[in-house]
KOLBA-730208 format. One record per residue (C-alpha): residue number from 1; residue in one letter; chain; x, y, z. Coordinates in Angstrom, 1 decimal, padded with zeros to 4 digits. Example, Ala and Ser with C-alpha at 12.3 -4.5 7.8 and 13.67 -1.06 7.14 Angstrom:
1  a  A  012.3  -004.5  007.8
2  s  A  013.7  -001.1  007.1
//
This chain:
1  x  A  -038.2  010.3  -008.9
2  x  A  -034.8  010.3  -010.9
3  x  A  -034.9  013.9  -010.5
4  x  A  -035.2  013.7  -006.9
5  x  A  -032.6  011.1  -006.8
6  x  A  -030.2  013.5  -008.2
7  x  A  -031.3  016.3  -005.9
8  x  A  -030.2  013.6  -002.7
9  x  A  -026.9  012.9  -004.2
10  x  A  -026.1  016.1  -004.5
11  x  A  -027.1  017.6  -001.2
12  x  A  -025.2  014.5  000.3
13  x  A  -022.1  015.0  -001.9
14  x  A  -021.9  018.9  -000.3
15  x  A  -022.6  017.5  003.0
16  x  A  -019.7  015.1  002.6
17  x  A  -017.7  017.9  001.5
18  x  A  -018.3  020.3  004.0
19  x  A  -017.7  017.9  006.5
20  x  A  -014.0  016.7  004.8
21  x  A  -013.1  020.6  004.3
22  x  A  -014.7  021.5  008.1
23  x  A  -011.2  020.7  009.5
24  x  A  -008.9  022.4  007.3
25  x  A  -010.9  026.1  006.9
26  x  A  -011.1  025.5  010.7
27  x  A  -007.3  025.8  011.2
28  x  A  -007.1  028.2  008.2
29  x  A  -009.1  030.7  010.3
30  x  A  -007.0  029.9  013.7
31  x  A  -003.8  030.2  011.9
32  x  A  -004.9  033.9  011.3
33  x  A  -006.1  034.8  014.2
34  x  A  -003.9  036.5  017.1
35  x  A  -002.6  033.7  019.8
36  x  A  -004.5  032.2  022.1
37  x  A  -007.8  033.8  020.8
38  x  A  -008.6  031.1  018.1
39  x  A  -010.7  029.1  020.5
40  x  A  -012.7  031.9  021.6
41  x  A  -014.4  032.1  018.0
42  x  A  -014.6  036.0  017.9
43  x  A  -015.2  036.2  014.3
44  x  A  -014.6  040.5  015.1
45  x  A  -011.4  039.8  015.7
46  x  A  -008.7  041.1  013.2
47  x  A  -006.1  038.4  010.4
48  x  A  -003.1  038.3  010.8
49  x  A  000.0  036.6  009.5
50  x  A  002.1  036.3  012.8
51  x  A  001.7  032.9  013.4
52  x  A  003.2  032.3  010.4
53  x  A  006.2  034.0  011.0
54  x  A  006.3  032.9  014.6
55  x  A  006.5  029.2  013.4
56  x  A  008.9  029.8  010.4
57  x  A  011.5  031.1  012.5
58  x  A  011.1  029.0  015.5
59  x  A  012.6  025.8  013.9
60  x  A  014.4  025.0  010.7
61  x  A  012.0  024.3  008.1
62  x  A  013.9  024.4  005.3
63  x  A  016.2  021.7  006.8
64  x  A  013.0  020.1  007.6
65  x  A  011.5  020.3  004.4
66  x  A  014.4  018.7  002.2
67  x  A  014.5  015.9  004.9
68  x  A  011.2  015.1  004.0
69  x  A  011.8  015.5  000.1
70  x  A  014.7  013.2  000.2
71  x  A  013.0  010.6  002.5
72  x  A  009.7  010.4  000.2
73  x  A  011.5  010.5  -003.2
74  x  A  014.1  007.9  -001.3
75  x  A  010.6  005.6  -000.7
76  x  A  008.7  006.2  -003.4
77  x  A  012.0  005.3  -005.7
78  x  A  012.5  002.0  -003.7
79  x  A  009.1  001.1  -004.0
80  x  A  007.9  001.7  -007.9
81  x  A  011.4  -000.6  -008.6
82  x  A  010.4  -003.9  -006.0
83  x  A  006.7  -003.3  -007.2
84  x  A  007.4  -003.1  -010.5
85  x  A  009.3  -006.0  -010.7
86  x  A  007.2  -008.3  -008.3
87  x  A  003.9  -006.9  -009.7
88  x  A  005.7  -008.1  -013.0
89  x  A  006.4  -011.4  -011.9
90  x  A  003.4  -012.2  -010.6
91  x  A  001.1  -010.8  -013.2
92  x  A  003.5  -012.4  -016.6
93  x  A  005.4  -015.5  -014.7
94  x  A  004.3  -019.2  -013.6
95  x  A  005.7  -020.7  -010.6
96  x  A  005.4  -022.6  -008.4
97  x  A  003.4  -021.5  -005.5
98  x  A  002.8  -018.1  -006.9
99  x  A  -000.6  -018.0  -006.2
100  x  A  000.6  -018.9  -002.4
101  x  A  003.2  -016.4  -002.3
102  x  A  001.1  -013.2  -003.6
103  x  A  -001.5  -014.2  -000.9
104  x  A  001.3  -013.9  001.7
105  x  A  002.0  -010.7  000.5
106  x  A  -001.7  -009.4  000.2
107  x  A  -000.9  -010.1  004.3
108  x  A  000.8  -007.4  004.6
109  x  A  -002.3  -004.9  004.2
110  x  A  -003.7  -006.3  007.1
111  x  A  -001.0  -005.8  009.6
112  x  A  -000.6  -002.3  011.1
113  x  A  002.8  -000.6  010.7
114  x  A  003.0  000.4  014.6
115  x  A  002.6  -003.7  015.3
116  x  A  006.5  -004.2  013.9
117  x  A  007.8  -001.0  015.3
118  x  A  010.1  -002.9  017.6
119  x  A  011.0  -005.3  015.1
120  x  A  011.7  -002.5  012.6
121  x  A  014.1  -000.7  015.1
122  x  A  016.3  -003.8  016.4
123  x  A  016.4  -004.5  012.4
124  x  A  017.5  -000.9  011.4
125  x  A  020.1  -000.2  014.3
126  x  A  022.0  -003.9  013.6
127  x  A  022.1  -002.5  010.0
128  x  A  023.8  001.1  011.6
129  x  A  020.7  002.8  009.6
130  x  A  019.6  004.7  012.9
131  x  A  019.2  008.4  012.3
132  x  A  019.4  008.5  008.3
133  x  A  016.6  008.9  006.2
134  x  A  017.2  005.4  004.5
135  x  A  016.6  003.7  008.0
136  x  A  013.2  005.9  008.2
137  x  A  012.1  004.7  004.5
138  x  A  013.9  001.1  004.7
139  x  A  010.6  -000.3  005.9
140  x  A  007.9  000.8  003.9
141  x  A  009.9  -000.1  000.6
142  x  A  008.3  -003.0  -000.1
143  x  A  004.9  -002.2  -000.5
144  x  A  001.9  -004.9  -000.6
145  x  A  -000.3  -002.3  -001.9
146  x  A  001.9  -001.3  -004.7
147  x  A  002.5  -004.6  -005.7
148  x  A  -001.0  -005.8  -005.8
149  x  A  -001.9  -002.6  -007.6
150  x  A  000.8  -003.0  -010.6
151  x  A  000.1  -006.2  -011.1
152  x  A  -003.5  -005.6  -012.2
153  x  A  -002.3  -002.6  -014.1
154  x  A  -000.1  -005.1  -016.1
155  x  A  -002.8  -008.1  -016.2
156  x  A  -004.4  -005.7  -018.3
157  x  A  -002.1  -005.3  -021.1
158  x  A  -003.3  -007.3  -024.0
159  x  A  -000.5  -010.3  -024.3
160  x  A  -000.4  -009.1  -028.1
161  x  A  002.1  -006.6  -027.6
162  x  A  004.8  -008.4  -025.0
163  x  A  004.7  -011.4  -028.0
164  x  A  005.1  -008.3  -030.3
165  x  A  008.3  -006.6  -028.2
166  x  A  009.7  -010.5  -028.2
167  x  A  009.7  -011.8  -031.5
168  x  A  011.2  -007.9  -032.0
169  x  A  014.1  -009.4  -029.7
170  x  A  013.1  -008.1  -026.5
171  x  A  014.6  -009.4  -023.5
172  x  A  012.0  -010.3  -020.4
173  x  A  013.6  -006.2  -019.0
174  x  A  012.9  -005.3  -022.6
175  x  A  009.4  -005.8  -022.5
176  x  A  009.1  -004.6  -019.0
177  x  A  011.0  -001.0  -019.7
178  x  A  009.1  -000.8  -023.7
179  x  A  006.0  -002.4  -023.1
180  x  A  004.2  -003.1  -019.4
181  x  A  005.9  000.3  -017.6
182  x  A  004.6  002.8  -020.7
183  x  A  000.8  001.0  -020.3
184  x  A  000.8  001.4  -016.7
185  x  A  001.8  005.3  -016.4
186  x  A  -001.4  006.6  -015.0
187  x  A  -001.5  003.9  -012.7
188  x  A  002.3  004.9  -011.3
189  x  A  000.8  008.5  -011.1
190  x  A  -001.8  007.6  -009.1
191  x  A  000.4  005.5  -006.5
192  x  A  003.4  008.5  -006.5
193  x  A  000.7  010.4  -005.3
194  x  A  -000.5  007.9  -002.3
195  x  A  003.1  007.2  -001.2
196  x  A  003.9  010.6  -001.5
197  x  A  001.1  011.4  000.5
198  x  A  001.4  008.8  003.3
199  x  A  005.1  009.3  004.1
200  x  A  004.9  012.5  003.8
201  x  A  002.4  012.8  007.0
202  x  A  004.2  009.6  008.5
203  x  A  005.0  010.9  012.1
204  x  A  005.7  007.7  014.6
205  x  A  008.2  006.3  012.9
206  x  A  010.3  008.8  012.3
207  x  A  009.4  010.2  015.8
208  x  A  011.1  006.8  017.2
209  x  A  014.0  006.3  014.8
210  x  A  015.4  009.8  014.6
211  x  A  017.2  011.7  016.9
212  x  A  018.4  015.4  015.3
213  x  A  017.0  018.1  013.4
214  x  A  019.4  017.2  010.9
215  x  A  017.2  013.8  009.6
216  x  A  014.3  015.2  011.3
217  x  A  011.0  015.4  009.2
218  x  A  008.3  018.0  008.8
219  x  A  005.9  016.2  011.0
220  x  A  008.6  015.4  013.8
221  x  A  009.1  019.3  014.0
222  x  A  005.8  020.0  014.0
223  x  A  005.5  017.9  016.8
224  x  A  007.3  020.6  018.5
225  x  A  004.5  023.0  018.4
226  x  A  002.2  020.6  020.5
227  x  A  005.0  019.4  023.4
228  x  A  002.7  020.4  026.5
229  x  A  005.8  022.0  028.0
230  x  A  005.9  024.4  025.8
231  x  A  002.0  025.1  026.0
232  x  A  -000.4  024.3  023.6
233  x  A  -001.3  027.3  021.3
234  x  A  -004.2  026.5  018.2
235  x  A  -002.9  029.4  016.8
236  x  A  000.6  028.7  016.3
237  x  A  -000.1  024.8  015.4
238  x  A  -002.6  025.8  012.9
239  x  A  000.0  027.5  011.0
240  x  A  002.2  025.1  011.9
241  x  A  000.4  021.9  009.9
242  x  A  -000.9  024.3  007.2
243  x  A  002.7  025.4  006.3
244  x  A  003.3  021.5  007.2
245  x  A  000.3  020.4  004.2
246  x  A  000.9  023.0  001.8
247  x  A  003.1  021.1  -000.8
248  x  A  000.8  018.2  -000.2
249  x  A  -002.5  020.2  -001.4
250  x  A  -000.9  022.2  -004.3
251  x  A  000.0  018.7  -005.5
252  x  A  -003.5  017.7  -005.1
253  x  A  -004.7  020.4  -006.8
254  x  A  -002.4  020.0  -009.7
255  x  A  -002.8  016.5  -010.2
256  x  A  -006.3  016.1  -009.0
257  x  A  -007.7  015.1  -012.5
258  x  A  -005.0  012.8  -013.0
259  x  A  -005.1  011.2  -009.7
260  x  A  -008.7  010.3  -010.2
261  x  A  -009.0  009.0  -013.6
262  x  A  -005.8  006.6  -012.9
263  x  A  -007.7  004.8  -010.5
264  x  A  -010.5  004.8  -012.3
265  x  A  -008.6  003.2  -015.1
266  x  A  -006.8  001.1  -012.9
267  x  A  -009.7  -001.0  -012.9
268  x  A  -009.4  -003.8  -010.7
269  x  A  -009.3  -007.0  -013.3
//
């Protein structure tokens, strides 16, 4: 029977996996295939790399692509500074109502991002943020999920070595730069990668909150591809998203190992 158990596990694991991968060598073989015929699913018919060109000189994407650069890196810097120093306080401080105030934040996972959309953009135009890439990121910079996650990461780290760091002389930063932020390095790996991930392919909001090419996103100008006035080709949108998730699955395939085994370390305390 243990045999057999191991036999079901992994026919289901490839079964999971073909489905997850179904999508992507599905556009992979419409990106190659001559416009307009992709849905016709003439396997005869012969590759070709046209689409590709056709999409990287239709729009800017190089402009694009740095605007998405900046506005992850922008994010992702904003958020491993607030989480690190809530997560901090609230794993390695007593106060009152802390326990109160980390559930309010915890909140925040269960309210969906399109629910404050109008909030968000009466916020962001008082400020005169509309149209920059720090209006885009302003919102998701204090993230719940970050915070929750750093401060099991530094729950974890034996009290030993922050009394260590301040009998040493460390002040409270001290011991956050020396001690808590070293411990916690697979765990800041594994959330670049998320937010990294999650901005990256963030389309409504910066759909709403931009208005040129020159703050415009990768997934805005994709976008482009699938305006029903300009006819909706497979083909050409294919080649569109892969060219779109290419940076995002070289990453992933760098970082795989790492990705997994922080989480897997992050353990949940």
């Amino acid at each position: 029977m243990p045999d057999l158990d191991k036999v079901f596990d992994a026919v289901g694991a490839w079964v999971l996996a073909i489905v997850w991968i179904s999508p992507l060598l599905f556009a992979t073989w419409a990106a190659l295939q001559p416009s307009g015929t992709a849905l016709g699913m003439d396997f005869s018919s012969p590759l070709t790399f046209e689409n590709f060109v056709y999409v990287w000189n239709a729009v800017p994407w190089v402009g694009y692509f740095t605007n998405t650069v900046v506005l992850v890196t922008l994010i992702l810097a904003g958020q491993l500074v607030l989480c690190t120093l809530a997560g901090f306080a609230f794993a390695r401080f007593e106060f009152k109502g802390r326990d109160t105030v980390f559930i309010l934040v915890l909140l925040q996972l269960f309210i969906l991002p399109e629910v404050l959309i109008v909030e968000n953009y009466a916020i962001v135009s008082k400020l005169g943020l509309f149209d920059t890439a720090l209006g885009i990121g302003l919102p998701y910079m204090a993230s719940a999920f970050g915070i929750f996650l750093l401060r099991q990461a530094f729950k974890s780290v034996p009290i030993e070595l922050e009394e260590a760091a301040r009998i040493e002389g460390c002040s409270w930063m001290g011991v956050l730069w020396k001690v808590y932020v070293p411990a916690a390095k697979p765990v800041y790996l594994a959330y670049a990668l998320v937010s990294i991930a999650t901005h990256w392919n963030n389309f409504l909001w910066p759909l709403i909150v931009t208005n040129s090419p020159d703050t415009r996103p990768l997934t805005v100008g994709l976008s482009l591809f699938g305006a029903p006035e300009t006819g909706v080709d497979i083909s050409v949108i294919s080649a569109a998203t892969l060219t779109t998730i290419l940076p995002l699955l070289i990453a992933f395939m760098i970082f795989q190992r790492q990705f997994i085994q922080a989480f897997l370390r992050a353990g949940i305390r």
